[in-house]
N, C-alpha and C positions, 0 to 999 in steps of 0.2 A: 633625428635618429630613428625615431618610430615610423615617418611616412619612408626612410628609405629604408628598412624593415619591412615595410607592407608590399611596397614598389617588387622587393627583391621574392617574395612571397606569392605575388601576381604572378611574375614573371616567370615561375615556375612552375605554377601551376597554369600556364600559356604554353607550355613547353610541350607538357605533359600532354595535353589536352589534344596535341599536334601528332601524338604518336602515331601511328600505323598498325593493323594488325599483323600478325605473325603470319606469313608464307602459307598458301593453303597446300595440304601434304595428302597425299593419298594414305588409305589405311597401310596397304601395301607397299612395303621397299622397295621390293622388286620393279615394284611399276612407278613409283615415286622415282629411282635408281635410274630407269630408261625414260622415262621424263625429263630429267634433268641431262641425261645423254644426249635426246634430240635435243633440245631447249638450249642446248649450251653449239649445238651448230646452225641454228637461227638466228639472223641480226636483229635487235629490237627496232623496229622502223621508228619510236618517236624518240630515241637517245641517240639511235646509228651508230654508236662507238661500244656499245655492250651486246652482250647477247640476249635474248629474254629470259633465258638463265639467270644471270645477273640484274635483270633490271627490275628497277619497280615499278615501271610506267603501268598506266592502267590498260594500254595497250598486250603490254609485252606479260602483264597475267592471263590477261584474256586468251591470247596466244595457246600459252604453260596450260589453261586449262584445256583449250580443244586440242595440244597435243594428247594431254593425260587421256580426255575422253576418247579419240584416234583407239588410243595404243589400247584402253579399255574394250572396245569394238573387234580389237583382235587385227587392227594391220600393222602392218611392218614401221620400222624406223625409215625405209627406204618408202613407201607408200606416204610417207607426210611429208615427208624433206621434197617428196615429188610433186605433191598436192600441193603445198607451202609456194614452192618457186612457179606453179603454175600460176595461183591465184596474184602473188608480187612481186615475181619476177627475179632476174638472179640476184637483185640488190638485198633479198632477207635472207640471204646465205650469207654466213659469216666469215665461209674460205669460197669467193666465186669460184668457178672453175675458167681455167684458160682458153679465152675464143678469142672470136675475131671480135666481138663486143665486149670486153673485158680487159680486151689487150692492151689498152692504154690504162688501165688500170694496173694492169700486175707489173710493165715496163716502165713506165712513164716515171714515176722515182728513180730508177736507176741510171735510166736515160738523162734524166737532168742532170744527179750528180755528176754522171762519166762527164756534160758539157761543160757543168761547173766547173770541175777540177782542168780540165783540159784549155778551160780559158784564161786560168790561174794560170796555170805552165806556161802559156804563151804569155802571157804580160808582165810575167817574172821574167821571162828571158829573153824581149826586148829589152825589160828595163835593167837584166843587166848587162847587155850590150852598150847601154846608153854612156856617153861620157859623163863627168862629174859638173859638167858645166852646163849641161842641157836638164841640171835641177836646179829649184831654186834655193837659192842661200839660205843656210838659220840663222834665226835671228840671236844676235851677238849680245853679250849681257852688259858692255861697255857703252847700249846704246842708250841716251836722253831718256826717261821716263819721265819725267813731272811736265808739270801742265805747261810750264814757262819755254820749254824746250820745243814742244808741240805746236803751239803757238807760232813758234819763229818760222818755221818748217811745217806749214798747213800740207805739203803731199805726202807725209807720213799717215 
């Protein structure tokens, strides 16, 4: 009882020890405020699915910080989102915008689905064109199960 006692004690104190610090915040809201503005329309490149707003990657602070310092420099929201996509291109925007290199990106789900569904419709309505005899039969519950039956009848 004592060593899973001790065990359960470690392991909290392993937990603990795991933590993280707290988000580094500008003195200022206002600019903490458009921080998180910009930051939240930049992708985090080592998660791809959050923004560096959201992330904790050590990437995606690093990020949070030379926006904050940007904006503390005195440029615009629109001067880093510009600087941002120059340096990595439009993959760190988190709403691309629509081109000719993007375009399978914004279409391409849509496109699948409409082919998906449309390929359903068509093989729902061969099959139900189809007669009842061009399926194959279920199986019937009158038919042999045990081993002795099976046996007799090896092409079951």
């Amino acid at each position: 009882m004592l060593k899973l006692l001790m065990a359960a004690v470690l392991s909290c104190a392993a937990w603990g020890a795991c933590a993280k610090d707290a988000p580094q915040v500008a003195e200022d809201p206002a600019l903490e405020k458009r921080t998180l503005a910009v930051a939240a329309e930049l992708r985090c490149l080592v998660c791809q699915n959050q923004t560096i707003a959201d992330s904790n990657a050590g990437l995606a602070i690093d990020l949070r910080n030379q926006v904050r310092e940007m904006l503390r420099a005195g440029k615009s929201e629109r001067e880093i989102v510009d600087y941002m996509t120059a340096r990595y291109g439009d993959f760190v925007l988190y709403r691309p915008p629509v081109k000719n290199t993007t375009a399978l990106l914004w279409f391409g789900p849509p496109l699948l689905l409409g082919a998906g569904l449309v390929t359903l419709w068509l093989v729902l309505r061969r099959r139900s064109r189809m007669g009842a005899d061009q399926f194959e039969p279920d199986e019937t519950d009158d038919a042999p199960t045990d081993e002795a039956a099976l046996r007799k009848d090896p092409a079951r």
